[in-house]
Structures are given as structure tokens and as C-alpha cells.
N, C-alpha and C positions, 0 to 999 in steps of 0.2 A: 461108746463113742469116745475116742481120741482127741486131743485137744486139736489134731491136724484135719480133721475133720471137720469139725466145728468150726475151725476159721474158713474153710473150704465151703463149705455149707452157706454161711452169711456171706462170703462174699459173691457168690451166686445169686444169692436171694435181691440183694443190693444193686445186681445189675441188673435183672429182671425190675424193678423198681424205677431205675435212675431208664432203663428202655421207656419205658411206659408214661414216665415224664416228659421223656426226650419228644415220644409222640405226639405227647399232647401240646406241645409249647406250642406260642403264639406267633404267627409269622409273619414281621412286616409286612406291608405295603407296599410296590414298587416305587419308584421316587416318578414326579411328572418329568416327563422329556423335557430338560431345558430347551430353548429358543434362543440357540447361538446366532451371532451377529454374519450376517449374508453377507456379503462382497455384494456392490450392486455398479454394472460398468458402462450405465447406459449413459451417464453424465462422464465419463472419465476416470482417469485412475483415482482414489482414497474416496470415494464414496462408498456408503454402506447403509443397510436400510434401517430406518432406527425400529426396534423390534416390535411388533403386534400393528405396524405401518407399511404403507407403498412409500412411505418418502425419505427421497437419499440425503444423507448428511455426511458434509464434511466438516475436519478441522484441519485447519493447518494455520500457520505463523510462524515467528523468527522473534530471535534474540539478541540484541546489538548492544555491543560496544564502540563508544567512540569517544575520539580526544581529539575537541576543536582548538585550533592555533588560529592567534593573530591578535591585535592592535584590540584589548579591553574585552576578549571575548566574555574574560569571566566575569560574575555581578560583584560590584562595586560594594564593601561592606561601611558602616559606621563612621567605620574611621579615616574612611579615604581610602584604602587600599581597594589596590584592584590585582588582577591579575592575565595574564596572555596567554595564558591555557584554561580548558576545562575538562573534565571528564562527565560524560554522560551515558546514561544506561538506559535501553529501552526495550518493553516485552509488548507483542502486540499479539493475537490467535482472532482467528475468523472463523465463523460459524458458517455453513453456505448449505443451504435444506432448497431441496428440488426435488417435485412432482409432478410426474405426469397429470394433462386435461385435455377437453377437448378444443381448447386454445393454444395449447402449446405446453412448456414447460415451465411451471408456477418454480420461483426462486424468489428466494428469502435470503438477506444478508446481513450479519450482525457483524460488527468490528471492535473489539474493545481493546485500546492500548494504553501502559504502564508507561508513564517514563520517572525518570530520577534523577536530578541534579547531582543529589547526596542523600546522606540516611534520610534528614526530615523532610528537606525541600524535593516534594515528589508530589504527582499528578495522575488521573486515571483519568480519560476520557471517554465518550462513544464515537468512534471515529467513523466509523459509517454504519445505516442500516435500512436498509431499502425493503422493496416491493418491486420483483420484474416479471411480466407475463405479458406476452406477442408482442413486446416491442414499448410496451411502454414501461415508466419506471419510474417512480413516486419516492422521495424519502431523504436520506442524507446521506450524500455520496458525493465524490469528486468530478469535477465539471471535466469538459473536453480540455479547458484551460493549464490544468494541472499538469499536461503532459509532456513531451519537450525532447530535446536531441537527449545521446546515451552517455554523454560526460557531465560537468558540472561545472562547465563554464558559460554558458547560454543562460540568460536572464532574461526569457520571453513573454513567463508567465502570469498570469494575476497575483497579486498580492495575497489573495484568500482566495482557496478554490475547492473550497469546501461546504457547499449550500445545500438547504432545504429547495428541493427540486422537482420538477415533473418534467418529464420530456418522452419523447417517441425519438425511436431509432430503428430504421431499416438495414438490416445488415445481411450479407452475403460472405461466404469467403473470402473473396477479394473484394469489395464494396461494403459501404458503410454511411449514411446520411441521415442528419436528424433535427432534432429544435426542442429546446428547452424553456423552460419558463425558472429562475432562481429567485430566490429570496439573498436579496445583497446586506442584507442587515449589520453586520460586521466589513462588510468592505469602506470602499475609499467614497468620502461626505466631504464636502465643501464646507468651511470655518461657520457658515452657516446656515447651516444644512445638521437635520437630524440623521442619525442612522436608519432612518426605513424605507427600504429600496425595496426594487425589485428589476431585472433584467431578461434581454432576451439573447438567448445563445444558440448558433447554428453551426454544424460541426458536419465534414465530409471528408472522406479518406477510402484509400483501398492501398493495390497492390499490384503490380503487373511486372512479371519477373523481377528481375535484381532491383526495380524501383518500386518507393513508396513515398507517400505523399498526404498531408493532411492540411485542411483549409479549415479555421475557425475564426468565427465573429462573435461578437458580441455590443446590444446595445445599455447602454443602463440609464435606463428611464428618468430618473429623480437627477442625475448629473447631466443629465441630453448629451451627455457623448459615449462612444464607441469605440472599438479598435479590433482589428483585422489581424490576424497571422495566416503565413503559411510557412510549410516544413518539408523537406524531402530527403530521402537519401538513398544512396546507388553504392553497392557494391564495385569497389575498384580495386585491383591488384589483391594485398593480404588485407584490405580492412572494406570500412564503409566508409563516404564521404557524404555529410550530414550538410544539407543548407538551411537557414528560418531565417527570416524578417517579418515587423510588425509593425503594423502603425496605428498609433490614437490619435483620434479630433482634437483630445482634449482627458485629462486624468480622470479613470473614472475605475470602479469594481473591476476592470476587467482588465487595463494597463495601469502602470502607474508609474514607471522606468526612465522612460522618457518620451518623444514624439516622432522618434521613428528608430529601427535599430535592427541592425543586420547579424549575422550569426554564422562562423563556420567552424567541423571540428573535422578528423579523420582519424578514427577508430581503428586502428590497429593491432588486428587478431597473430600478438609475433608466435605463440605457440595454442597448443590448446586450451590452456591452462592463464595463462596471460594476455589481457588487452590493455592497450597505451593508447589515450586519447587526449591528444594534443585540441585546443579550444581558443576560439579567439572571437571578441563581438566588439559591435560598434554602436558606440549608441549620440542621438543627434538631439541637443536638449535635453541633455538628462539632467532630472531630478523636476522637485518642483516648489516654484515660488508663487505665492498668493493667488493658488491655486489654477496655474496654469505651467504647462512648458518653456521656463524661460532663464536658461541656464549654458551653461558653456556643452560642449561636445564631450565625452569619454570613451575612454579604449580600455578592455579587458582580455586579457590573455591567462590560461590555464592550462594547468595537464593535469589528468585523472589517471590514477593505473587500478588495474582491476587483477585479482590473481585469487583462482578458483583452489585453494586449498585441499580440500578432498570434495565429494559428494556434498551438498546440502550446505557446508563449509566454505566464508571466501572473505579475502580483506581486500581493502579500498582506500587507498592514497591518493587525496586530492590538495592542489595547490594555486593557488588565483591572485594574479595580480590586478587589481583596479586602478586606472590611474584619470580620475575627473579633471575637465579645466578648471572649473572653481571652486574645490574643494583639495583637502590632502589626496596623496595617494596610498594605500592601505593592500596588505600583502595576508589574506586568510587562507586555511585549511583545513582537514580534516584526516584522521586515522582511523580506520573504523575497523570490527570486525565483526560480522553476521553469520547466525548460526540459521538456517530457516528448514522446518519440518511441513 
């Protein structure tokens, strides 16, 4: 036997060998079928089911930039100085989890938002988080109060419209009425007066073609006064024309402004992309002394411009003159810009 042989020979033998291993090897496991994330579109678009669950969860929120202008906006340091600008930054994301029952659809709402003066001076809050099922609604969330025409020259609302809250709301497509019970604990107390209140708030609204309209009241118990709005606006020509007025007994959680005050803006849709909202209000008694309305008259005028950048993208240029009878007159703004997902 030849040496060419002999390597011919073992390398046969080798592969008969290294076969016979090959057979016997050991063979994984399949892997378990992951349990990818469902689309679920019974609540709407970005809902999804959270996995090994019936119940939909969204997220979403926005991310702002803004630079407020005017008369001492910025805080005041040490040494005296102040300044009439500031820059502010805010992240807010919402949690919003919904399930089917035999009541209806059980909703869950979390709200937690970031903001930032500057590097140190920064805040985190819980801005809302409730409990909603057939119409009722328990927790921390923003009253009927908070809501208001589409520009930022109308000053109709509560001071603080942000309560621990119960209330029932009947709503329809077009229709909507309801009543609330708040906790005023941070609103507006008389010099002597503690802060623990409590309020009752009734809110009505719908929709009937190009017009919409909402009625709210509110009384606050611990102050025994009240105040009334109502809102409407009707589509005319290229925009909407916005009306509100409101009136209080008497300053309390739910007004604070003055003792009566009227409100117009029109909202002008000039392209797609762009709206201009010209704003003007009147207020009778405004402000307050020794804890009633009893002060000179004021006039406010504004323009807001809105321009939708791309998708999800869009900045906000707003400008407001105040001009009180017994106080200065004072010219603030704002430049903003919001990212929202």
C-alpha cells in the first residue's frame, strides 16, 4: 500500500465517522411563537392590545417649546434683576387603557407631564388620572371650566381647573350634559377663609351643523358664590366666529376675572396650513379688592396665528394687549413650538 492510498483510506474512514456524529447530534428546540403586539381598532386609531390582555392601550403626547414675552415674565433673581423674556420646555405622554364590559367601555387615564424653566429649575407633575365607565368619572382631571374659544385672547376660565372630581355625563354625538361634584382645595378663599372647598359644576353642549354651543355653571359652596358661561361659534365665510360671556355673584373657584365679561374672536382658516385669530374681550369690574368686584372696567385685544408645519408639527404666535382702568397697561406673548405624537 502506497502512501496515496493510505491518505485516501483515512480520509474515508473520517468521513464515515464525522456522518455518524453528524447523526447523532442534538437538535434544538423550536423557539415558542412570540405574541406580537395586535392593532386593536375598536377605540380608534394607536390603540393596541397590551399582550396576554383584552385591553387597548394607547400612548401619545407632545413636546413644546416656547418663549414667553412681556412686562417681568421672567423670575426675578437676588439681585434685582429681572428680565421680559423666558424660555420654557415642556414633555407631557398619556397613558389611555380601555376595555370592553357589560357597562360599557371601562377607561383608564394617566397624564404625567415634565416641564423646565432651565437645567435645575424643573418640575414633573400628575396632570390627570381618572376612572371612566357608562358615564361616570372619578379622579383628576380637568373640569368643563378649562375649556374656552380657539385663540388666546378670551379670559373666561377658572383660575384652577384642575380638581379631584366625580361627575356623570350623558353624551351623544351631538349632545352632551352633566354635573359634577370638585374638590376646590387650591382655588380662590377669602382672606379668611381656609382652603377646603368643595363645588358644584353643570356643563351642556352639542352641535347642530355649522353651530356649537356650550353652557356651564358652577356653584362653590364655602365662598356661596357662583358664575355662569356660555360659548358658541358658527362657521362664516373662510373662518369661525367665536362668542362667550360670563358672569359671577361674587369671586369664587370658578371666576375670578371680574363680574361680568364678554368675548369675541374670528378664526381665520387663510390657507390650509395657516389660521389667524384676531381676539377681543370686555371685562366689567375686573379684578378684585377686599374680596369682592370692585374695580374699574378693562379691554383686551389679541391675535394668535397658528401654522401647521408638517404632520404632528406646528408653531403658535400669540400677542395680547390688556389695557385695565385702575391699573397699567401691559403687552404679553408667546412663541411656541409643538411636536405631538
Amino acid at each position: 500500500m502506497n502512501i496515496k492510498s493510505l491518505l485516501l483510506g483515512s480520509a474515508a474512514a473520517l468521513a464515515v465517522v464525522s456522518g455518524a456524529q453528524a447523526a447523532d447530534a442534538i437538535v434544538a428546540a423550536e423557539p415558542e411563537p412570540v405574541e406580537y403586539v395586535r392593532v386593536c381598532d375598536a377605540y380608534g386609531t394607536g390603540y393596541f392590545y397590551i399582550p396576554g390582555t383584552e385591553t387597548c392601550l394607547k400612548i401619545n403626547g407632545y413636546i413644546r417649546f416656547q418663549v414667553n414675552v412681556g412686562d417681568q415674565v421672567g423670575a426675578t433673581d437676588d439681585r434685582g434683576n429681572d428680565s421680559d423674556w423666558d424660555a420654557v420646555t415642556r414633555g407631557q405622554v398619556q397613558f389611555t387603557a380601555k376595555s370592553d364590559t357589560e357597562y360599557g367601555p371601562l377607561t383608564g387615564v394617566i397624564v404625567m407631564q415634565f416641564n423646565a424653566d432651565n437645567a435645575t429649575d424643573q418640575s414633573a407633575k400628575l396632570d390627570s388620572a381618572y376612572l371612566d365607565i357608562a358615564g361616570f368619572r372619578a379622579g383628576l382631571f380637568y373640569s368643563w371650566w378649562d375649556d374656552g374659544l380657539s385663540g388666546e385672547t378670551d379670559d373666561i376660565g377658572s383660575p384652577v381647573t384642575l380638581h379631584n372630581s366625580i361627575r356623570y355625563q350623558y353624551e351623544t354625538d351631538a349632545f352632551y350634559a352633566g354635573i359634577s361634584v370638585d374638590e376646590l382645595e387650591d382655588g380662590y378663599y377669602k382672606a379668611d377663609e381656609e382652603p377646603n372647598n368643595v363645588g358644584v359644576a353643570v356643563g351642556l353642549g352639542g352641535k347642530a351643523g355649522a353651530f356649537s354651543y356650550q353652557i356651564t355653571a358652577g356653584y362653590d359652596v364655602d365662598n356661596e358664590d357662583g358664575a355662569v358661561r356660555a360659548m358658541g361659534t358658527v362657521d362664516i365665510g373662510p373662518g369661525t366666529l367665536g362668542l362667550a360671556a360670563v358672569y359671577a355673584t361674587g369671586p369664587s373657584s370658578y371666576y375670578t376675572k371680574a363680574e361680568w365679561a364678554i368675548a369675541a374672536e374670528y378664526a381665520i382658516k387663510a390657507t390650509d396650513k395657516l389660521k389667524i385669530t384676531p381676539g377681543v374681550q370686555y371685562y366689567s369690574n375686573y379684578g378684585i379688592t377686599d374680596d369682592d368686584f370692585d374695580n374699574g372696567d378693562a379691554w383686551k385685544v389679541g391675535l394668535t396665528v397658528d401654522y401647521q408645519i408638517v404632520d404632528n408639527f406646528y408653531a403658535k404666535a400669540s400677542v395680547q394687549y390688556l389695557d385695565p382702568e385702575d391699573a397699567d397697561d401691559s403687552t404679553t406673548g408667546y412663541f411656541r413650538l409643538q411636536r405631538s405624537f
